[in-house]
C-alpha positions in Angstrom: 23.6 -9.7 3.6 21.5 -6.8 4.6 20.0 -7.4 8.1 15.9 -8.6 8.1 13.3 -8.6 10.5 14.5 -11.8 12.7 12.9 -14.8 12.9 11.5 -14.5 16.1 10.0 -11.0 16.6 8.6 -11.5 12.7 6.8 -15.1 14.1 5.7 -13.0 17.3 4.2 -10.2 15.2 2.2 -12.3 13.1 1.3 -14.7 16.3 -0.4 -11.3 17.8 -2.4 -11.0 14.9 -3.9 -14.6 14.8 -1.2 -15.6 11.8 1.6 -18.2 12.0 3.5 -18.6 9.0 5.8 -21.4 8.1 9.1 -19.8 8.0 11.9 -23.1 8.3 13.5 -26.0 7.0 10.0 -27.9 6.2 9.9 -25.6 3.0 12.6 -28.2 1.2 9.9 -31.0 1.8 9.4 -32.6 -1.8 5.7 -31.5 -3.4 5.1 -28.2 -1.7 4.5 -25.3 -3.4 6.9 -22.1 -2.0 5.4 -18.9 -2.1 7.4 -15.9 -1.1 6.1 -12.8 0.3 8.1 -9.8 -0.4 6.8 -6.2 1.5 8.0 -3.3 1.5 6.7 -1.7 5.2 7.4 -3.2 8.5 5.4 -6.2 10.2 2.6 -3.4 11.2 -0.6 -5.1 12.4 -3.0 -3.2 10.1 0.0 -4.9 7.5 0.0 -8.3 8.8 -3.9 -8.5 8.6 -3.8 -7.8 4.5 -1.7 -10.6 4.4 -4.0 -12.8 6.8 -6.7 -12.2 4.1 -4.1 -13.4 1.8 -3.1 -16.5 3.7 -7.1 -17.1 4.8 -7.9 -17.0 0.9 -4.9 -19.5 0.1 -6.2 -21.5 2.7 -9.9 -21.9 1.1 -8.2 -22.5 -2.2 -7.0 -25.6 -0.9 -3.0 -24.3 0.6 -2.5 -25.9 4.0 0.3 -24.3 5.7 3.0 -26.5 6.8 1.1 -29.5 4.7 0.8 -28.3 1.1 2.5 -24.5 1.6 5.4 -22.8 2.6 5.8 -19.3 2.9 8.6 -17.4 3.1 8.3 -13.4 4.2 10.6 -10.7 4.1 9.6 -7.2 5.1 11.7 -4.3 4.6 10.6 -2.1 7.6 9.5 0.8 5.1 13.4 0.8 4.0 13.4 0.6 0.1 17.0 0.2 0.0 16.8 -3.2 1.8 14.2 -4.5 -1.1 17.1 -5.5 -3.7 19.3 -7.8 -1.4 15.6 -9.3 0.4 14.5 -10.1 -3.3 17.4 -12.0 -4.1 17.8 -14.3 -1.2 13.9 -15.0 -2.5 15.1 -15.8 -6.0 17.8 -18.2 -4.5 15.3 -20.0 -2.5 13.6 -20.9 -5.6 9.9 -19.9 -4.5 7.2 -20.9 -6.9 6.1 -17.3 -6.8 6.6 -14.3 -5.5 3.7 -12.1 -4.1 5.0 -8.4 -3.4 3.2 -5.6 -1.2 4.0 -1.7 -2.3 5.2 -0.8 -5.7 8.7 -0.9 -4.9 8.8 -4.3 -3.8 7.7 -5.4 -6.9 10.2 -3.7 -8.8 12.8 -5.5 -6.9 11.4 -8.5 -7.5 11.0 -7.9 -11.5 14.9 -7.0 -11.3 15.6 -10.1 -9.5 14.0 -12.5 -11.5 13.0 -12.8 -15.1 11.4 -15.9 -14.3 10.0 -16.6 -11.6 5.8 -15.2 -11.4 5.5 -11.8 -9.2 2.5 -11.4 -8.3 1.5 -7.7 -7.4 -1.5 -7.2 -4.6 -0.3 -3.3 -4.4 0.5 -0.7 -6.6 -0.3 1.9 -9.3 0.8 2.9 -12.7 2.8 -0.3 -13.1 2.7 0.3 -17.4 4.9 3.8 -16.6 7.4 1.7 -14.8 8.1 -0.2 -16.9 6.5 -3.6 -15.0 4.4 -4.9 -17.6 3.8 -4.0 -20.9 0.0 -3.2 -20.5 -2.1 -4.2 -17.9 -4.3 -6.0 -20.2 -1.7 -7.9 -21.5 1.3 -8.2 -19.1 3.7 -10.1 -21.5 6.1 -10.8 -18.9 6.7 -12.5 -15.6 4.4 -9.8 -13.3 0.7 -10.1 -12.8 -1.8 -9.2 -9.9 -3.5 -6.0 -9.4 -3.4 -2.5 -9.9 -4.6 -0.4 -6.8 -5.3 2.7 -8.9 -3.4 5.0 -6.7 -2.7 7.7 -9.0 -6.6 8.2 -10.2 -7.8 8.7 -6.9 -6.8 11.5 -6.4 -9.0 13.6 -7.6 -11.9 11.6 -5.7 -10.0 12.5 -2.3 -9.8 16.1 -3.4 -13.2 16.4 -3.8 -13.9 15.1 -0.8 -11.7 17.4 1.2 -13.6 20.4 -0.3 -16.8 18.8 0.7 -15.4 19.2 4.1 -13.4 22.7 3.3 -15.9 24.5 0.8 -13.5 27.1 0.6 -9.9 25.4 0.1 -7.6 26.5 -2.7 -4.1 25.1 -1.6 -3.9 21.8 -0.9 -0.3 20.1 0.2 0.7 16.7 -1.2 3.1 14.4 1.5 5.7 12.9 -1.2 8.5 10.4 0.3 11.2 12.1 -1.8 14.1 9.4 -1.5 11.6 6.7 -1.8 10.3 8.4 -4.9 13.5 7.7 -7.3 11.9 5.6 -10.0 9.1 7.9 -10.0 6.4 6.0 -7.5 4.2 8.6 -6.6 4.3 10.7 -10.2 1.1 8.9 -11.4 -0.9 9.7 -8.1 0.9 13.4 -7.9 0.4 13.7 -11.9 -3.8 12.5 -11.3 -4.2 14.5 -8.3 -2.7 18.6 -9.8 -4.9 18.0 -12.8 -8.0 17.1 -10.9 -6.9 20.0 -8.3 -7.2 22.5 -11.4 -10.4 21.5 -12.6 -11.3 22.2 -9.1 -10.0 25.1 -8.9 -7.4 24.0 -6.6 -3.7 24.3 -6.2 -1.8 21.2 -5.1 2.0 21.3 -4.2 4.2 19.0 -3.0 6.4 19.0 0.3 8.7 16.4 0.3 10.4 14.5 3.2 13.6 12.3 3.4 14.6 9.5 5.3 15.2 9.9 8.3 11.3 11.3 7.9 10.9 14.7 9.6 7.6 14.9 9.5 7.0 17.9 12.0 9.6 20.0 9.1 6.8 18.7 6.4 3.9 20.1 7.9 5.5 22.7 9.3 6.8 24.2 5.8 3.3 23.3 4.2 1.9 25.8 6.8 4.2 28.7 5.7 3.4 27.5 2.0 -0.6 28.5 3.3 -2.0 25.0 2.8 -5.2 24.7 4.0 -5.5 20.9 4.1 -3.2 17.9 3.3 -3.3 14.5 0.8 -1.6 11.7 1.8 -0.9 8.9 -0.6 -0.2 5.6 0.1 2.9 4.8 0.3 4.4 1.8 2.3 7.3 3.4 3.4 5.8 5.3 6.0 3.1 3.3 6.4 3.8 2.6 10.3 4.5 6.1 10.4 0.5 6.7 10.5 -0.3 7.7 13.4 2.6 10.1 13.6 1.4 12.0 10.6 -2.2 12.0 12.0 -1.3 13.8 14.7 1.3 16.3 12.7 -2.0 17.1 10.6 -4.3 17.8 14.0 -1.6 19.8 15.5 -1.2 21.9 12.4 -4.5 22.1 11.9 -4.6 20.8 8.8 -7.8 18.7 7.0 -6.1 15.3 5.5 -7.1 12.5 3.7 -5.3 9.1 3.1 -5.6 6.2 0.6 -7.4 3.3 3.0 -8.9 3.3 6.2 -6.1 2.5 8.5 -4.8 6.1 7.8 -8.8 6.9 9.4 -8.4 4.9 11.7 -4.3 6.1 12.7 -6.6 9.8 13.3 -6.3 11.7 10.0 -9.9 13.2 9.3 -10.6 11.4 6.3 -9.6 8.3 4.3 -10.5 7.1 0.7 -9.7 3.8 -1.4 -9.5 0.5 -2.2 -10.5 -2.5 0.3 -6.6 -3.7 0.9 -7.5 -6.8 2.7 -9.9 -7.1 -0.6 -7.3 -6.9 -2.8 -5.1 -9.2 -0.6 -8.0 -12.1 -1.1 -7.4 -11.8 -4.8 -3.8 -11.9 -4.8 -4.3 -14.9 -3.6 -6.4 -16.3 -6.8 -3.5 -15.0 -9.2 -1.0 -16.9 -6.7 -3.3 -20.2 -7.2 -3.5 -19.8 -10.8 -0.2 -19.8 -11.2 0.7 -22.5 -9.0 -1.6 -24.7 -11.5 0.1 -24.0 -14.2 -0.9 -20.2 -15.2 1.7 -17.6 -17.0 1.8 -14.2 -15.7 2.0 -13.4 -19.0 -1.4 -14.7 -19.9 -3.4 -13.0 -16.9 -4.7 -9.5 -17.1 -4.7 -7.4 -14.6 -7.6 -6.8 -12.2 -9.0 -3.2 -11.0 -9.9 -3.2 -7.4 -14.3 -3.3 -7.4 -14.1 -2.3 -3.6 -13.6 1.4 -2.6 -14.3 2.7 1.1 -14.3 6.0 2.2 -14.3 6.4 6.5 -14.8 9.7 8.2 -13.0 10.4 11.4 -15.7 12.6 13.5 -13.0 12.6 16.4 -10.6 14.2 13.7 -13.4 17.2 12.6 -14.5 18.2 16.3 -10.4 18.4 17.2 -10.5 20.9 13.9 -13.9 22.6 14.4 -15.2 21.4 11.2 -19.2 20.0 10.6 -18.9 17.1 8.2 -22.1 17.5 5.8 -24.8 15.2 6.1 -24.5 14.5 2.9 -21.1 13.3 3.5 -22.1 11.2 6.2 -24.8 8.9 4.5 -22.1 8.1 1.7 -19.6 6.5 4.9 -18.5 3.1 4.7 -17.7 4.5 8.0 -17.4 6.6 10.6 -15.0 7.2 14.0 -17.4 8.2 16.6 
């Protein structure tokens, strides 16, 4: 079996964030529902607090854990390759439904199981791989939501020339052997045809596992980038704050998709309320549980969208965010 996150430090990191999650033997206990949580980054705080907001929101629906619950996580520590053998050892189990963080945890799950509900809280462009048959229509055994990834990236452009009136190249951070089955095309795809109506040229600069980050930015400096896009992607989520301060020491503007990347230091952050979208993961997980098909339940479009400025991240770069800027905040790093 391909080794997991033990036991132990797994119960520990969730402990330190104010979770405890049933992970033993109670889970064969007649009349309790089993829901498995499959995630594709590691047991990162910022991480462990979307699923709070999913456990919290099970909880107000009525799920108990240790009474009425079970859950059973795996995380795959940002290492995709571990996602196919975690996802079985879930379908064995025989969880009542699976609820997967980052894109490609769900499509281990769908390869998995044919049968067993997935619900997705994460994840873009789940039509183009091949998921569901539409997101208004599913048809299948996947559900949950769609983070719209790929058609924000024209949003997070505009906002980096807000800050850099005068930006023409703009690099993109792709994870390229994480990006086999094509994860990041629909944000890449959204974010060079928004970057030409701008008047902006967006190129990509890949990096493989294991990530060398400092090579990324330092070949998107001799490709004359003037500021940086990263997407989120779980696989280097807990990488963060390492790619923050890559961007400060190059000198390079950034952006990310949700406001822990603001937070981790990068200048500016734009997207969907993950804990949000966490919550209603938890709705499709209940719906199912009482009897719902995937099959029947359309997908839902995040309502939430935050955008976080990091003034500690502009001074470092000698840049003046506008006023104009400012007011629109959900937030901003003093």
């Amino acid at each position: 079996m391909i080794p997991t996150i033990s036991r132990r430090a797994f119960v520990a990191s969730l402990t330190s964030a104010g979770v405890l999650w049933a992970l033993t033997a109670e889970a064969q206990q007649a009349g309790r529902a089993r829901i498995a949580i499959l995630e594709t980054s590691a047991p990162d705080p910022a991480r462990v607090a979307w699923w709070d907001a999913f456990r919290q929101r099970m909880r107000e629906l009525g799920y108990v854990d240790g009474q009425n619950v079970t859950f059973e996580a795996r995380f795959a520590d940002g290492l995709v390759d571990r996602l196919p053998a975690l996802a079985t050892e879930l379908v064995k189990l025989k969880v009542d439904v699976i609820v997967t963080g980052g894109t490609a945890a769900a499509q281990a799950a769908k390869r998995a199981t044919s049968t067993i509900p997935i619900v997705t809280a994460t994840g873009s462009d789940q039509v183009a791989l091949g998921l569901v048959a539409s997101l208004a229509q599913p048809g299948g055994n996947v559900t949950g939501i769609t983070s719209l990834s790929g058609e924000l990236g024209g949003k997070r452009l505009g906002l980096l020339k807000d800050v850099v009136p005068r930006l023409s190249r703009v690099a993109f951070l792709s994870v390229e052997d994480y990006d086999t089955a094509g994860l990041t095309t629909a944000m890449l795809r959204d974010t060079q045809s928004a970057g030409e109506a701008l008047g902006l040229l967006v190129h990509v600069t890949g990096v493989r596992r294991p990530y060398d980050f400092e090579r990324a930015f330092s070949k998107m400096v001799r490709d004359r980038a003037e500021a940086v896009i990263i997407p989120s992607i779980a696989a280097y989520f807990a990488d963060r704050r390492r790619i923050a301060d890559l961007a400060l020491k190059y000198r390079l503007p950034s952006i990310g998709g949700g406001k822990e990347y603001a937070d981790a230091g990068l200048l500016l952050s734009y997207g969907p309320s993950y804990p949000e979208l966490f919550r209603i993961a938890a709705v499709f997980a209940d719906k199912i549980l009482k009897g719902a098909k995937p099959a029947d339940l359309p997908f839902e479009h995040p309502t939430k969208f935050e955008l976080v400025i990091n003034l500690k991240a502009a001074k470092a770069l000698g840049l003046t965010i506008p006023p104009s800027l400012l007011v629109r905040a959900d937030q901003v790093i003093e």
